[in-house]
One Martini backbone bead per residue (centre of mass of N, CA, C, O) as a GRO file, in nm:
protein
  163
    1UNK     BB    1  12.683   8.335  11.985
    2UNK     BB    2  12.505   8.554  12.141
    3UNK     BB    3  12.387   8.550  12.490
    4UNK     BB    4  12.169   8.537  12.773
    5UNK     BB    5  12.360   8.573  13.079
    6UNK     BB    6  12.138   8.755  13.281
    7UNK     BB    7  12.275   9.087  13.210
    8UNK     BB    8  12.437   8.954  12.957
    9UNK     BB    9  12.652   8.889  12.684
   10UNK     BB   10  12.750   8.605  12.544
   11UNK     BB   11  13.081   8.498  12.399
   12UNK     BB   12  13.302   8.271  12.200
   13UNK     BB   13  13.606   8.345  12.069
   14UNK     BB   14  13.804   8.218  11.796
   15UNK     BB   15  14.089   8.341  11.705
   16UNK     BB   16  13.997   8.385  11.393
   17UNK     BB   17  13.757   8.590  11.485
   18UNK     BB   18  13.928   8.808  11.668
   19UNK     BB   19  14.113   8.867  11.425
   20UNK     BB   20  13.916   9.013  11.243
   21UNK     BB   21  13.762   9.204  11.422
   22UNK     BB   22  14.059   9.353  11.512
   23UNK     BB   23  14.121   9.413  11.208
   24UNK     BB   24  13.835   9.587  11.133
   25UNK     BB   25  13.838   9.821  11.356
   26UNK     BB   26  14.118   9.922  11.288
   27UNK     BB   27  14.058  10.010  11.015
   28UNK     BB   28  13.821  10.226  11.114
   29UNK     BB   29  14.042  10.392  11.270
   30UNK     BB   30  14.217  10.444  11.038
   31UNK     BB   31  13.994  10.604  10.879
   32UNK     BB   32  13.967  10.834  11.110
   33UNK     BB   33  14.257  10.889  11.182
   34UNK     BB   34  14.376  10.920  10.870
   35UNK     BB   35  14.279  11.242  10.803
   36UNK     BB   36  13.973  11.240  10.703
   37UNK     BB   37  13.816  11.175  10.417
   38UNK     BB   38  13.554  11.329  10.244
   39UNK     BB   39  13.587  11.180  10.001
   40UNK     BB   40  13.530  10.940  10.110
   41UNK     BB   41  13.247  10.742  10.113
   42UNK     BB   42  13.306  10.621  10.413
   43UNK     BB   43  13.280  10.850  10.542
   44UNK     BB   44  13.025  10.997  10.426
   45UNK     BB   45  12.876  10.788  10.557
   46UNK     BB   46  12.990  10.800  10.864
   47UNK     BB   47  12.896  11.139  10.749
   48UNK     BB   48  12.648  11.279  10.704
   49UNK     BB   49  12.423  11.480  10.573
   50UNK     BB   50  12.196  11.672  10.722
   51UNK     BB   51  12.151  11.893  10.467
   52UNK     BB   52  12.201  11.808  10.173
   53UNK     BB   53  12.059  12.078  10.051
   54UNK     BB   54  12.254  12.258  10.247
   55UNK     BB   55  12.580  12.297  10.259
   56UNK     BB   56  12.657  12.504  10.434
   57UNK     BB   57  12.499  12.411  10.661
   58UNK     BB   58  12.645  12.150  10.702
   59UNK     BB   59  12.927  12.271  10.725
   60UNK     BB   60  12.857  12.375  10.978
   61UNK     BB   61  12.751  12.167  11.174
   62UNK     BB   62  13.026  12.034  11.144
   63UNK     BB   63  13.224  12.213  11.287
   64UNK     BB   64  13.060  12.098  11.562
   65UNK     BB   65  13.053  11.764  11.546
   66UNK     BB   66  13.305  11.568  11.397
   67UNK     BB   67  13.494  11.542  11.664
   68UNK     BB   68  13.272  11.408  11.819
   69UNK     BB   69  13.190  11.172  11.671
   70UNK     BB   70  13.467  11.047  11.602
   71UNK     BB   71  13.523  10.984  11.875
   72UNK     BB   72  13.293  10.800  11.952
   73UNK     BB   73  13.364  10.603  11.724
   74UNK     BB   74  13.637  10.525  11.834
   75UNK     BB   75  13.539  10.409  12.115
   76UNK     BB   76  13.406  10.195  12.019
   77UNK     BB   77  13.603  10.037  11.879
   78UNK     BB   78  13.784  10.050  12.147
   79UNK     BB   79  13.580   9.849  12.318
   80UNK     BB   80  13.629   9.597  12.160
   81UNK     BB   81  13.928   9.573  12.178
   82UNK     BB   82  13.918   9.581  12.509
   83UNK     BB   83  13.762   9.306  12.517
   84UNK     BB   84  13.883   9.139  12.307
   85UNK     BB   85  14.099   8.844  12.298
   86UNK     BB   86  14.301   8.834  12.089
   87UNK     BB   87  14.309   8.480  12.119
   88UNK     BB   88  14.052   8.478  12.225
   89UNK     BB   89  13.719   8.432  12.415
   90UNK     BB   90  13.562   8.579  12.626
   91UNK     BB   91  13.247   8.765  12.613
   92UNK     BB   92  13.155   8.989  12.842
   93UNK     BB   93  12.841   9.208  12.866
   94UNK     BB   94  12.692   9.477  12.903
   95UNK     BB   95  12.437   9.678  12.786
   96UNK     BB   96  12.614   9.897  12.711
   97UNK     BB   97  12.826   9.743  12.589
   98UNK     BB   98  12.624   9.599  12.361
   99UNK     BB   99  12.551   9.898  12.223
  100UNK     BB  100  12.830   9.972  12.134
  101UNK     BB  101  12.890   9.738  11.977
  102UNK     BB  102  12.665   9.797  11.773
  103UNK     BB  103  12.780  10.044  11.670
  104UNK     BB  104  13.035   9.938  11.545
  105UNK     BB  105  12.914   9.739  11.373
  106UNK     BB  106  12.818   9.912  11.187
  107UNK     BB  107  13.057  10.082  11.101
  108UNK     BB  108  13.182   9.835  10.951
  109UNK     BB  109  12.960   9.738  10.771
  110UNK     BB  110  12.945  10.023  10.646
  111UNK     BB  111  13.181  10.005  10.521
  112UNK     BB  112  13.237   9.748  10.380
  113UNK     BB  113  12.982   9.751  10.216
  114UNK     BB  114  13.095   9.997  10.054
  115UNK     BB  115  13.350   9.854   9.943
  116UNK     BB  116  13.110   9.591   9.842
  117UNK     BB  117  12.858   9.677   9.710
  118UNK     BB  118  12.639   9.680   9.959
  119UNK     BB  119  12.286   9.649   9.975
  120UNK     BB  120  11.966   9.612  10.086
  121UNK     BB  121  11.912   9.417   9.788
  122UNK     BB  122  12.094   9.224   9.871
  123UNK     BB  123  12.228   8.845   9.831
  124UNK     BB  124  12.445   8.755  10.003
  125UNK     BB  125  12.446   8.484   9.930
  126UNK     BB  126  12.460   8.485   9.639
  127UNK     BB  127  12.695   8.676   9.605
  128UNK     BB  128  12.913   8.421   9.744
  129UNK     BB  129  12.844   8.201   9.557
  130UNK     BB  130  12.941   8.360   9.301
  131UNK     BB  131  13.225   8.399   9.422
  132UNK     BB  132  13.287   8.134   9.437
  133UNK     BB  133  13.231   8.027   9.149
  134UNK     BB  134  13.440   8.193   9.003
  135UNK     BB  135  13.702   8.203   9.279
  136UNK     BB  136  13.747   8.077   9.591
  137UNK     BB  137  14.044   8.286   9.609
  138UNK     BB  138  13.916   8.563   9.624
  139UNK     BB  139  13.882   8.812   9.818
  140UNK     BB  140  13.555   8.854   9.790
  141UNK     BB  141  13.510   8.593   9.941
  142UNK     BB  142  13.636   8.684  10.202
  143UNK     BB  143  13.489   8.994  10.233
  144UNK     BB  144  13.202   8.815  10.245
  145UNK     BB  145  13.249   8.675  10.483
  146UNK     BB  146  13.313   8.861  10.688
  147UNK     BB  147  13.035   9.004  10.676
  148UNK     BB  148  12.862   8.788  10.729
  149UNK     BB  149  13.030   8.744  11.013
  150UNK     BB  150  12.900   9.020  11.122
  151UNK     BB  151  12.623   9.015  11.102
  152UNK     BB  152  12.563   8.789  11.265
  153UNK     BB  153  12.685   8.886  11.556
  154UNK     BB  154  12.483   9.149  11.552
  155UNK     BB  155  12.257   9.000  11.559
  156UNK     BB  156  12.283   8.804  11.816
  157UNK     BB  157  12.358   9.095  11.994
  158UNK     BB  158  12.042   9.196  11.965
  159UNK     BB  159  11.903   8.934  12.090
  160UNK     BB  160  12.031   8.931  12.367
  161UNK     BB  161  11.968   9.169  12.458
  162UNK     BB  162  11.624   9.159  12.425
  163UNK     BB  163  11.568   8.880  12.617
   0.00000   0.00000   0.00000
């Protein structure tokens, strides 16, 4: 998907592509700015506790990091849409926004992951083998295929970036 031309990263979206990222980004703007429920496991993982053993000191540190994390999670996000073109098309990026790029596709990652109980010792593909053959229409089929073409496209990304 993403390679290195110059001193950029580039990969071409089409329409259909475009519209998954652009759907998935903003559904984790919608989880960051709607409420930000310390409750939700996915907002819990992307602001975990620093201290995880004293929840006071944790309490205190959030008290004056949340919304600073909050704000740049948002523009991260932010920078996706913002550069990828609704309808598809080309996407030119610099070390920075590639870099920014990357950290936002984490945070989508992990929010879809969490939602999709993907631990670090699944086997995506046999996962998705395994709910085609169940249910080819159901929706963990789409939702595990969204995932696996986030993963793709972010290491694509830090491949191009990296070379």
């Amino acid at each position: 998907m993403f390679t290195r031309r110059g001193g950029r990263c580039v990969a071409r979206f089409a329409p259909g592509e475009a519209a998954v990222l652009h759907q998935v980004v903003a559904e984790v703007m919608a989880l960051l700015s709607d409420g930000f429920d310390r409750a939700d496991p996915v907002v819990e993982r992307l602001f975990p506790d620093v201290y995880p053993e004293d929840p006071a000191g944790s309490a205190d540190l959030r008290r004056y990091t949340d919304d600073d994390l909050k704000t740049a999670k948002l523009d991260q996000a932010r920078s996706i849409l913002s550069v990828l073109p609704a309808d598809g098309g080309e996407v030119r990026l610099d070390p920075e926004q590639a870099e920014t790029w990357l950290r936002a596709l984490t945070d989508v990652r992990l929010a879809l992951g969490l939602r999709l109980d993907i631990r670090d010792d699944t086997d995506l593909e046999a996962e998705l083998d395994d709910a085609v053959l169940r249910d080819p229409t159901s929706p963990r089929v789409g939702q595990l295929s969204v995932y696996a073409y986030l993963t793709y496209l972010q290491e694509s990304l830090l491949e191009a970036l990296v070379s």
